[in-house]
C-alpha positions, -999 to 999 in steps of 0.1 A, spaced: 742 308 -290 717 327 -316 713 306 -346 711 327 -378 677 320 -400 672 289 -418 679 294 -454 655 273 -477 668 258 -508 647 276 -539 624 250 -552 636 237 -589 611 233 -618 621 201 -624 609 193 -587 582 214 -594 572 190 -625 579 163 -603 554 169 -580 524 177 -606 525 152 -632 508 119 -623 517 94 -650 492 58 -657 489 38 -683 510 14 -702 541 38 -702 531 55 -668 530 35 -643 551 47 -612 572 68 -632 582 107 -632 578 135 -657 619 139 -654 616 102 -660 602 106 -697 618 140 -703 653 127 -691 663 133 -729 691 157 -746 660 171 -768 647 187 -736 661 205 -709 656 221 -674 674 253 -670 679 262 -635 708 292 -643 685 314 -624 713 338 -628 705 341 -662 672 363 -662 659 349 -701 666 312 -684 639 328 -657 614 333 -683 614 296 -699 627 281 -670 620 244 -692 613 229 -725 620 205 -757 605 175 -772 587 146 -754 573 116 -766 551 87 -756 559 55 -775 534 37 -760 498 49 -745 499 70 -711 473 89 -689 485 122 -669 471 146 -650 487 174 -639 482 199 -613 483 238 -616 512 249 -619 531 286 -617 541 287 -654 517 292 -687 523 261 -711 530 262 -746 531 235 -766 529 222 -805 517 178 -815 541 169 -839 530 134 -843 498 111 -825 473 123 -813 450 129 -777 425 142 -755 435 173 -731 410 180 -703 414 211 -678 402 205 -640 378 238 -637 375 253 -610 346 275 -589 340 299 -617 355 282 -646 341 248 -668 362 226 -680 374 223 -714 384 195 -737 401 197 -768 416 171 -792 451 173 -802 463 164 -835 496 170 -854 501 206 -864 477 216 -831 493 244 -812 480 255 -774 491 279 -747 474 268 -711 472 296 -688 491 296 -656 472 276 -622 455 255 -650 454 216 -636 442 193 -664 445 154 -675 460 140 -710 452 108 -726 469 91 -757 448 85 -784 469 74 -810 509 64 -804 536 77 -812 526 106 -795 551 132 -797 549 170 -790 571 200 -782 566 224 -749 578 254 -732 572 261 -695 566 301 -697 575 324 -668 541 348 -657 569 372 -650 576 382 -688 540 362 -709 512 366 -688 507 399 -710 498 374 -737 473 359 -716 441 386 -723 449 384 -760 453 348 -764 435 331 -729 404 351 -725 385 348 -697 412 319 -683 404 292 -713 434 281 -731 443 292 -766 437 260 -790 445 266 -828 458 245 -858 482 252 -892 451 268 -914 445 293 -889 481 301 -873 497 323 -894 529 314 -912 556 329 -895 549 311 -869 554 279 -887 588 293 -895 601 301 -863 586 271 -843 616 241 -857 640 273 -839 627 270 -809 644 241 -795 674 247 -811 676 278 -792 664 259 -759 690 231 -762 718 255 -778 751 267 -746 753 303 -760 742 328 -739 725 347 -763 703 320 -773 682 330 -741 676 359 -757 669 344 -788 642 319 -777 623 346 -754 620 368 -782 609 342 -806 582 335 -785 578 366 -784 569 365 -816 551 335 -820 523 346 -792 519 384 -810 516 366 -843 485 349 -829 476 371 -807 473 393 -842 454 366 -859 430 360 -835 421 398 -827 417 399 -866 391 367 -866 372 385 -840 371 415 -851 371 421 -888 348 444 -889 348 465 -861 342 506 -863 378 523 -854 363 542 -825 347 508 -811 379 490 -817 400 516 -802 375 520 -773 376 483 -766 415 485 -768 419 509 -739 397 490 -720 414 459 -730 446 471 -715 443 502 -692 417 487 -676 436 497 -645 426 533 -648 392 554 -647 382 561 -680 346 588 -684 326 586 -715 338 627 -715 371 618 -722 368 595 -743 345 612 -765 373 639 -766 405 617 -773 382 595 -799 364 626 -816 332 609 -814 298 619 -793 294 597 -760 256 589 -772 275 575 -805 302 556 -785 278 540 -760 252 528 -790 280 515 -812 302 496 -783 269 481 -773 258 475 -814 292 454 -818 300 441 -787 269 432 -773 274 450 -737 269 486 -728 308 503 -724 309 497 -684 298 466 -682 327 453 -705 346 475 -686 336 457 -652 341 421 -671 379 431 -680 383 441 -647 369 408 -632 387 387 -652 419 403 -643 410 399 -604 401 367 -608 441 365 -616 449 384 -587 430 362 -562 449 331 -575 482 343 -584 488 372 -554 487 374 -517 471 408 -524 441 417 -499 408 421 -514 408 459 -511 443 461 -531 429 437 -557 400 463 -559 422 489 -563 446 468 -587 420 466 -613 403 500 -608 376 497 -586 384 521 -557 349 511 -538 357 476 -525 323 471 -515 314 477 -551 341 456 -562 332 425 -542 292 432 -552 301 432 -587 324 404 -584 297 381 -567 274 391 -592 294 376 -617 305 345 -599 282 337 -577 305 338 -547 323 362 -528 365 368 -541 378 357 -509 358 324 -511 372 325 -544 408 328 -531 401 299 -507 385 278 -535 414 280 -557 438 269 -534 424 234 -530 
């Protein structure tokens, strides 16, 4: 008799969470993150049917009455999350090309952790009580260039975060934790919100100052990176000589034009690599380096090894 295929069961987050977090300490000992978030202020939402449950798949309030230790590995979803109370040390893992980071948390701290990023948590001071969001790469990872650049995570405070965001953030959970239907909506698009608003402030830090033909040029190459782009045409679409463009970009940013170009690029493959089962030569292409020879050249350059050692490395 021919058996028909063997139909695996879709992996849940919760399962997913499960597996990464590795709790010690005095409230961690042998426990499980479901364990300490098995509380009606946060919630797993597994209605995949639902595609704005897909994009924060979990989320709500957590807290650690006592000290704990985590760690927890990389994991498919960027992390958002906001201290409320206590305070604490958050670690990433690095990897081949990236160092780690440490950044102390405080009440009023916001952060968003890139997808794949493994890192360890310690209590410093108790009650330690936050709010996250487990976001889908399927809808935020465009937030990721504005907010993560070059993979690090986004770490900010009240003074600097502007104030809308302030306003929305006590909504958030009330959306996650609200039956409604709509209130999927509602919660992806205040996040929505929330990540352009400091995407905005950030880009405004940076670059206060920058001349409208620099900005714009940096722009494109911010988000069409994809695509060829000659110094001809952008000297037409920007009304400004290509001797002026090149000397100004490289005044301001501190690179000639290509050679930002090449770093977007990079950074973006480096995403690939992790993220994709994409061979080498369609990560080339993905990012708009048609010559893959070229591609992995420049790409060792800038790392020091080779993408598909890379690939191999970020897998372990």
């Amino acid at each position: 008799m021919q058996k028909g295929p063997i139909l695996m069961e879709p992996i849940t987050i919760k399962a997913r969470l499960n597996q990464a977090y590795h709790f010690s300490g005095a409230a961690g000992n042998g426990i499980r993150f479901s364990d300490l978030s098995d509380d009606p202020a946060f919630v797993f939402r597994e209605d995949t049917s639902a595609v704005h449950n897909r994009f924060v798949p979990a989320g709500g309030r957590i807290s650690y009455a006592s000290p704990v230790r985590l760690t927890q590995d990389a994991l498919p979803y960027l992390l958002f999350l906001y201290v409320e109370s206590g305070s604490g040390t958050l670690t990433t893992a690095g990897d081949a090309v990236q160092e780690p980071e440490s950044c102390q948390l405080a009440p009023g701290d916001l952060m968003l952790l890139p997808d794949q990023t493994a890192y360890r948590f310690s209590t410093t001071h108790t009650p330690f009580c936050y709010h996250c969001f487990y976001l889908s790469t399927e809808y935020f990872s465009e937030y990721l260039p504005f907010l993560c650049a070059d993979d690090r995570i986004f770490h900010t405070n009240r003074t600097e975060a502007d104030d809308i965001v302030w306003r929305i953030l006590p909504y958030l959970s009330r959306e996650l934790l609200s039956d409604e239907p709509v209130s999927s909506l509602h919660l992806t698009a205040m996040l929505s919100l929330v990540l352009s608003s400091l995407a905005a402030s950030r880009r405004a830090a940076s670059t206060p100052s920058l001349p409208a033909h620099v900005a714009h040029m940096k722009e494109i190459f911010d988000t069409d990176y994809a695509h060829s782009h000659s110094l001809a045409a952008l000297e037409s679409s920007l009304g400004v000589s290509r001797y002026r463009l090149c000397h100004d970009f490289s005044d301001c940013i501190g690179v000639p034009p290509i050679q930002y170009l090449n770093r977007v690029r990079l950074k973006a493959a480096r995403t690939l690599l992790r993220t994709t089962t994409l061979t080498i030569r369609e990560v080339s292409a993905a990012v708009g380096i048609e010559n893959t020879t070229h591609f992995i050249n420049l790409f060792k350059k800038d790392a020091g090894i080779t993408p598909l050692q890379f690939r191999q490395s970020s897998l372990h």
